[in-house]
C-alpha positions in Angstrom: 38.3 129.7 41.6 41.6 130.5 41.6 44.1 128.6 39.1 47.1 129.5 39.5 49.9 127.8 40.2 51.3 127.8 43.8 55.0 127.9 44.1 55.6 124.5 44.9 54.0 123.4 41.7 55.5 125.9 39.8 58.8 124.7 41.1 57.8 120.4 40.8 56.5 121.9 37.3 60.0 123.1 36.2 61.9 119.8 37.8 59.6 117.7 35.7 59.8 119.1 32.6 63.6 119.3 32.8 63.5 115.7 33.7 61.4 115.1 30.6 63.9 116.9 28.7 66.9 115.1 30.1 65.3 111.2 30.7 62.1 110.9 29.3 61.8 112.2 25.6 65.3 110.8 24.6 64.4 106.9 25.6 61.3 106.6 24.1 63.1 104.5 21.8 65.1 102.8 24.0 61.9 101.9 25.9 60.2 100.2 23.3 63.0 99.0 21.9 63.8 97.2 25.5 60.2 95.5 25.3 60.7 94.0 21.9 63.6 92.4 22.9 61.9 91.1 26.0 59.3 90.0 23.6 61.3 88.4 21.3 63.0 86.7 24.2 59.4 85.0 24.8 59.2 87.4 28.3 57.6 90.5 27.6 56.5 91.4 30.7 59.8 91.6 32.6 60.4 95.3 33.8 62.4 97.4 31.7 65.9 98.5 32.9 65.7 101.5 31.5 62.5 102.1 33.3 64.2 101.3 36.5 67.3 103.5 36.0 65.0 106.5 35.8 63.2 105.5 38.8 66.2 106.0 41.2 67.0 109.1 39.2 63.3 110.6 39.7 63.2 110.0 43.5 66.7 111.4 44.0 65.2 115.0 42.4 62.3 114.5 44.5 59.7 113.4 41.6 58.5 110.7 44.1 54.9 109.9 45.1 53.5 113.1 44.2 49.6 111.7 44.4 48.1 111.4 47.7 46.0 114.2 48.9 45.3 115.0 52.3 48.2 112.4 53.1 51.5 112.5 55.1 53.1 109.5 52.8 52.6 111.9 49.6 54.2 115.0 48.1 51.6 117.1 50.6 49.4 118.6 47.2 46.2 118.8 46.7 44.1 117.5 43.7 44.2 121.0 42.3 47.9 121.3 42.8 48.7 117.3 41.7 46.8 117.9 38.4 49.0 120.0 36.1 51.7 117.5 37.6 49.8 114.5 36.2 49.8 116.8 32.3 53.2 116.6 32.4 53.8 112.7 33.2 50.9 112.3 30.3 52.8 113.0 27.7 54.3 110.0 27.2 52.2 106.8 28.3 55.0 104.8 29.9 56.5 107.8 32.0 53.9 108.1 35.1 55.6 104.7 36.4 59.0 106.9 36.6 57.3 108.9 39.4 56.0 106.1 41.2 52.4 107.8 39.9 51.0 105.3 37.6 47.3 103.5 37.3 46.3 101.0 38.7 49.1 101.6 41.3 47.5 105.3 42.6 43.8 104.5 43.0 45.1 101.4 44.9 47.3 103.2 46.9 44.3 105.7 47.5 42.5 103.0 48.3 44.1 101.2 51.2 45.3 104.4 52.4 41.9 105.8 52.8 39.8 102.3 53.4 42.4 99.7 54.7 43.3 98.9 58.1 46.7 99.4 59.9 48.1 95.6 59.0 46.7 96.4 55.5 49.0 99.1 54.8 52.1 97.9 56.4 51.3 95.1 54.3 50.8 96.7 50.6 51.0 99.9 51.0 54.3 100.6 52.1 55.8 98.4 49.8 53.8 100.3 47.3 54.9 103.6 47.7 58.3 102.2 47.6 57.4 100.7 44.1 58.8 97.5 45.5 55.6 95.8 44.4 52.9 96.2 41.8 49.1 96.2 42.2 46.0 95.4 40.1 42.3 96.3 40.5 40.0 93.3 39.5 36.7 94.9 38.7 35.1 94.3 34.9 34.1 90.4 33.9 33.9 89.1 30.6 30.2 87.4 31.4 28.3 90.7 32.1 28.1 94.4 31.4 30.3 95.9 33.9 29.3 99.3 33.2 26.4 98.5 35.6 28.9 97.4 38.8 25.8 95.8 40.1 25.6 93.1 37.7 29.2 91.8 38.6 28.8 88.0 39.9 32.3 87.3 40.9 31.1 85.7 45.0 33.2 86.3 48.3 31.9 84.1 50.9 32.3 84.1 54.3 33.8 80.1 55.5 34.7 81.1 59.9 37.8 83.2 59.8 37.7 83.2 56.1 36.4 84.8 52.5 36.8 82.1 49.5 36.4 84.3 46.5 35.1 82.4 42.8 35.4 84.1 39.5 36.3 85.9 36.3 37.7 88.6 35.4 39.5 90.4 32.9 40.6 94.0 31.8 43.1 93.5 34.8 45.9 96.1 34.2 48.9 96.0 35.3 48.7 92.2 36.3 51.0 91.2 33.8 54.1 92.6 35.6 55.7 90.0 37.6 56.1 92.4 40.5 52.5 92.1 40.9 51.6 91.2 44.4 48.2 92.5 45.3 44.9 92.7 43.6 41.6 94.3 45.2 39.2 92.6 43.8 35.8 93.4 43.9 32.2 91.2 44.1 29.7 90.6 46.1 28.9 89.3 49.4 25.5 89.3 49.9 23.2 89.1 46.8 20.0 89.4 49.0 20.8 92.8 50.2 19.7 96.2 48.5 21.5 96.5 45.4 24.3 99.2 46.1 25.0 97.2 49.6 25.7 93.8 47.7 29.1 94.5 46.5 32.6 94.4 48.7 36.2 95.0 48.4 38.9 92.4 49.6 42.5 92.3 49.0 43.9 89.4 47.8 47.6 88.3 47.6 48.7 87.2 43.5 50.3 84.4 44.1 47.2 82.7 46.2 46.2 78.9 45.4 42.9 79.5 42.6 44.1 82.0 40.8 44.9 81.5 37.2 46.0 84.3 34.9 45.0 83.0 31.1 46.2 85.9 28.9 46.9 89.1 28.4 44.3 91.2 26.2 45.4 93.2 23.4 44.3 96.5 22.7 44.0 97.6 18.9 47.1 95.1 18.9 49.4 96.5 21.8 49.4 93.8 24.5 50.9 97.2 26.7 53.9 94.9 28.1 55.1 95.0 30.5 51.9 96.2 32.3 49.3 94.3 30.5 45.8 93.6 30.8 45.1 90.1 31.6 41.7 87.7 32.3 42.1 85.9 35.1 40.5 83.1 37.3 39.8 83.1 41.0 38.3 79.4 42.0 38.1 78.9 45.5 40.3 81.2 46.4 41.3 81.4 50.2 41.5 85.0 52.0 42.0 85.9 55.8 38.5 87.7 56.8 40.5 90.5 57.8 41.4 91.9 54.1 38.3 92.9 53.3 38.2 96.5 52.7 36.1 98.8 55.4 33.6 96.3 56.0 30.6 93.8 53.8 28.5 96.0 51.4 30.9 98.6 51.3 32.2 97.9 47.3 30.6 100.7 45.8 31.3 103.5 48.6 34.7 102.6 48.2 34.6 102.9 44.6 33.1 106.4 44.6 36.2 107.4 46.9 38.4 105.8 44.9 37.2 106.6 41.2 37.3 110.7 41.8 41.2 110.9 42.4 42.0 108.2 39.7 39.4 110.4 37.2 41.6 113.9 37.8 44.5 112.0 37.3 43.6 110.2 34.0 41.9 113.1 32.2 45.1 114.8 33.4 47.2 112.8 31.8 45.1 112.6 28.8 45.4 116.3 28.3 49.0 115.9 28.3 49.0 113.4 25.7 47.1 115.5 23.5 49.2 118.6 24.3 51.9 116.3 23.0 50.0 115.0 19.8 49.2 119.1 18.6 53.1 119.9 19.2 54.1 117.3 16.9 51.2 118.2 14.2 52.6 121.8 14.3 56.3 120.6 14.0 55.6 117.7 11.3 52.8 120.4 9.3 55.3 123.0 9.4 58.3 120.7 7.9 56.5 118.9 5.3 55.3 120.3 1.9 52.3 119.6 -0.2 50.8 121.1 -3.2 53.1 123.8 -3.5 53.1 124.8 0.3 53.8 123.9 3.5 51.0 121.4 4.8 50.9 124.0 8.0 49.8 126.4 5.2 46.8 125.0 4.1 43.4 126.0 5.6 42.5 122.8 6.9 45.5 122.1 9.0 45.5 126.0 10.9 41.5 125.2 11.4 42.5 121.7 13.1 45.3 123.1 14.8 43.4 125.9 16.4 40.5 123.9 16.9 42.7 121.6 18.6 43.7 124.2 21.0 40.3 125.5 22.2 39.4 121.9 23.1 42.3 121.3 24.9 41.9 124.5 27.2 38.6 123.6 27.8 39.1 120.0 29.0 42.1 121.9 30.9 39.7 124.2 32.8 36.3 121.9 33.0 39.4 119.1 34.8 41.1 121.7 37.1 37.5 123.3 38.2 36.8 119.4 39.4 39.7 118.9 40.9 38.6 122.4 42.8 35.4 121.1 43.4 37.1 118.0 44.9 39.5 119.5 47.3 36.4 122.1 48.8 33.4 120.5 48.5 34.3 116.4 47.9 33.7 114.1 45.7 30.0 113.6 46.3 29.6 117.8 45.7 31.9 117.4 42.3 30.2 113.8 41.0 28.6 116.1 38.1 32.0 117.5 37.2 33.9 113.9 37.5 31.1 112.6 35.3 31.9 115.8 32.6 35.6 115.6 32.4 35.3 111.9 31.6 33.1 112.5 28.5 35.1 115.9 27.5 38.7 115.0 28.1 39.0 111.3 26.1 37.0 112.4 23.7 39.0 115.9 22.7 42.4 113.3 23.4 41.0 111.1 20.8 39.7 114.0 18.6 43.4 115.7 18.3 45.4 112.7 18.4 43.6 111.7 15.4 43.9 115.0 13.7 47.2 114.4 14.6 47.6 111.5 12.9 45.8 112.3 9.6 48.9 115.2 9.7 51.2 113.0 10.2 50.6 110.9 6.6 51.6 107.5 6.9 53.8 107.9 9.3 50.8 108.5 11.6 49.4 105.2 11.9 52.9 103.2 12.7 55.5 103.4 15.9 57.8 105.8 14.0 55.6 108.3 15.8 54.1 108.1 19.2 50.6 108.8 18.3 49.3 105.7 17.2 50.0 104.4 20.8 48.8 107.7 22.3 45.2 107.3 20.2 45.0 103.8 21.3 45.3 104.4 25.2 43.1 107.7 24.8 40.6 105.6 23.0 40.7 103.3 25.8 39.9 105.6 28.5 36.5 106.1 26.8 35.9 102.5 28.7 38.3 102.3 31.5 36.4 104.8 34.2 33.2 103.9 32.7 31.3 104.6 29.6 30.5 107.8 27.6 27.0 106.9 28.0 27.2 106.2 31.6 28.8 109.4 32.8 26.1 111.2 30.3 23.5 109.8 31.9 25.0 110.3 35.3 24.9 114.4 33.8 21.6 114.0 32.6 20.1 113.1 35.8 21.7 115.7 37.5 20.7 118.5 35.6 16.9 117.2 35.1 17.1 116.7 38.7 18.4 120.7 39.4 15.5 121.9 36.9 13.2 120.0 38.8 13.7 121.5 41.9 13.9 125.0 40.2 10.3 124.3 38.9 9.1 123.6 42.8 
């Protein structure tokens, strides 16, 4: 396996980190202060100008759609080559949207690209990769454990031409944002057939007659305006037959295809935001004095910091050896590394970021630094793709199962 960069990423490398430099790092500020006034304006989930502003400037340097592998509407990279792109955007939470490379919207886009029909994408996903319109996936329900996708209960029924889709969800990033126009939604069409074949994919316009958003969900106190994660209705909702995804009983297939990509690019990110929390503990250790000495000084900080490092170039390699894996042998031959960078990489974010934070005093655990925001969303992530204890036993039974076969 072969790491190194290729000199197209080396070059999108350089253009994003001077665009970090120049746009990103120096509104951090404005951006939240932007949503507070939105907030305090009673409409928090209005887009941000500032936001907007940087998105003309990113796709006049070319920063544009870089996702999409094995695509003619993306940047041409693969998932080796997209992932140290996806580090960089990381490092601050709000910045992927900049690049037109931000979740939900890029497993989404994945999806219909790879699973919808001709209509379907002239219909979304054009509009998407313009960033015209936003997306939301509409997956986990409050009523069951969604870490078993099986046990969702949200019904899509066949009426003649016809689905009429009834439940509820929540968890539903990004449909908050008033430029929300599509959600795939996903539940199940025939609850009589073998238990992996009961689940489908539709698309289904926002504004339909049914659907009822009800709130947005807070995390650790953050609602994350103007993205959001909101609980929403869907009662007897009205669908043309033709936006189902691929075909009845196809939900989970579609998942698999669609949760590798959106995995590489999460831990990706999460690396970055990491990355990002150990340069500020170095710059805040080695500025602030304690006891005599710089806090940097002291044995417990270097035995952080350097710990800190290790785990971050291990995450590193274990994500870009998937993202190998992906792009040679697919997602069905690297299902044992997805699973692994999914346990490693939010739990090392949410190791260092708090590590971080402890540094960082005070200070830490409020918005005059970054990293009580950049714990929260890594803390999340720990959920978002599924469980720790999913993936592990997903590992397990792949490793008993290798040592089983060994033993024959």
């Amino acid at each position: 396996m072969n790491f190194d960069y290729t000199p197209k990423v080396q070059a999108l490398r350089a253009k994003l980190h001077a665009f970090f430099d120049a746009h990103i790092y120096p509104n951090e500020r404005v951006f939240l202060d932007e949503v507070a006034r939105n907030r305090a304006a009673g409409n928090a989930w209005v887009p941000t100008e500032i936001v907007e502003t940087l998105k003309l400037r990113a796709r006049e340097a070319g920063l544009w759609n870089l996702f999409l592998p094995d695509s003619t509407r993306g940047a041409g990279l693969t998932n080796l080559e997209y992932a140290p792109l996806a580090e960089i955007m990381g490092r601050v939470p709000w910045a992927p949207e900049v690049f037109n490379c931000n979740a939900p919207d890029t497993g989404n886009m994945e999806t219909i690209e790879r699973y919808g029909s001709e209509e379907q994408k002239r219909t979304w996903l054009e509009p998407l990769l313009e960033g015209r319109i936003r997306s939301a996936f509409l997956m986990t329900e409050p009523e069951v454990a969604s870490s078993d996708a099986t046990n969702i209960e949200t019904r899509i029924e066949r009426d003649g031409d016809s689905y009429v889709i009834n439940g509820r969800k929540w968890w539903s990033s990004g449909a908050g944002d008033p430029r929300c126009k599509v959600y795939i939604v996903m539940g199940k069409t025939d609850p009589q057939a073998p238990k992996h074949a009961q689940q489908s994919m539709i698309l289904v316009p926002a504004g339909a007659p049914g659907i009822t958003v009800h709130r947005p969900l807070h995390v650790f106190g953050y609602d994350d305006a103007p993205h959001g994660h909101m609980e929403i209705t869907l009662e007897n909702v009205r669908v043309p037959a033709s936006n189902i995804l691929l075909g009845e009983g196809r939900g989970f297939e579609i998942a698999q295809g669609r949760l590798g990509p959106g995995r590489i690019h999460h831990c990706m990110r999460l690396i970055g935001l990491a990355e990002r929390a150990l340069e500020l503990m170095c710059k805040r250790t080695s500025e602030r004095v304690a006891f005599g000495k710089p806090i940097a000084a002291q044995t417990v900080t270097q035995e952080r910091i350097a710990q800190a490092r290790c785990m971050i170039e291990q995450a590193r390699l274990l994500t870009l050896k998937t993202a190998y894996m992906m792009d040679t042998v697919g997602n069905k031959g690297a299902r044992g590394e997805i699973a692994m960078i999914k346990v490693v990489a939010p739990n090392m974010a949410c190791e260092v970021i708090d590590w971080a934070i402890q540094a960082h005093g005070g200070g830490g655990m409020c918005d005059d630094f970054p990293l009580a925001y950049a714990y929260t969303c890594a803390r999340t992530l720990r959920f978002a793709d599924g469980p720790d204890e999913v993936h592990r036993n997903a590992i397990a039974k792949l490793e008993l199962a290798r040592h089983a076969a060994t033993a024959q």
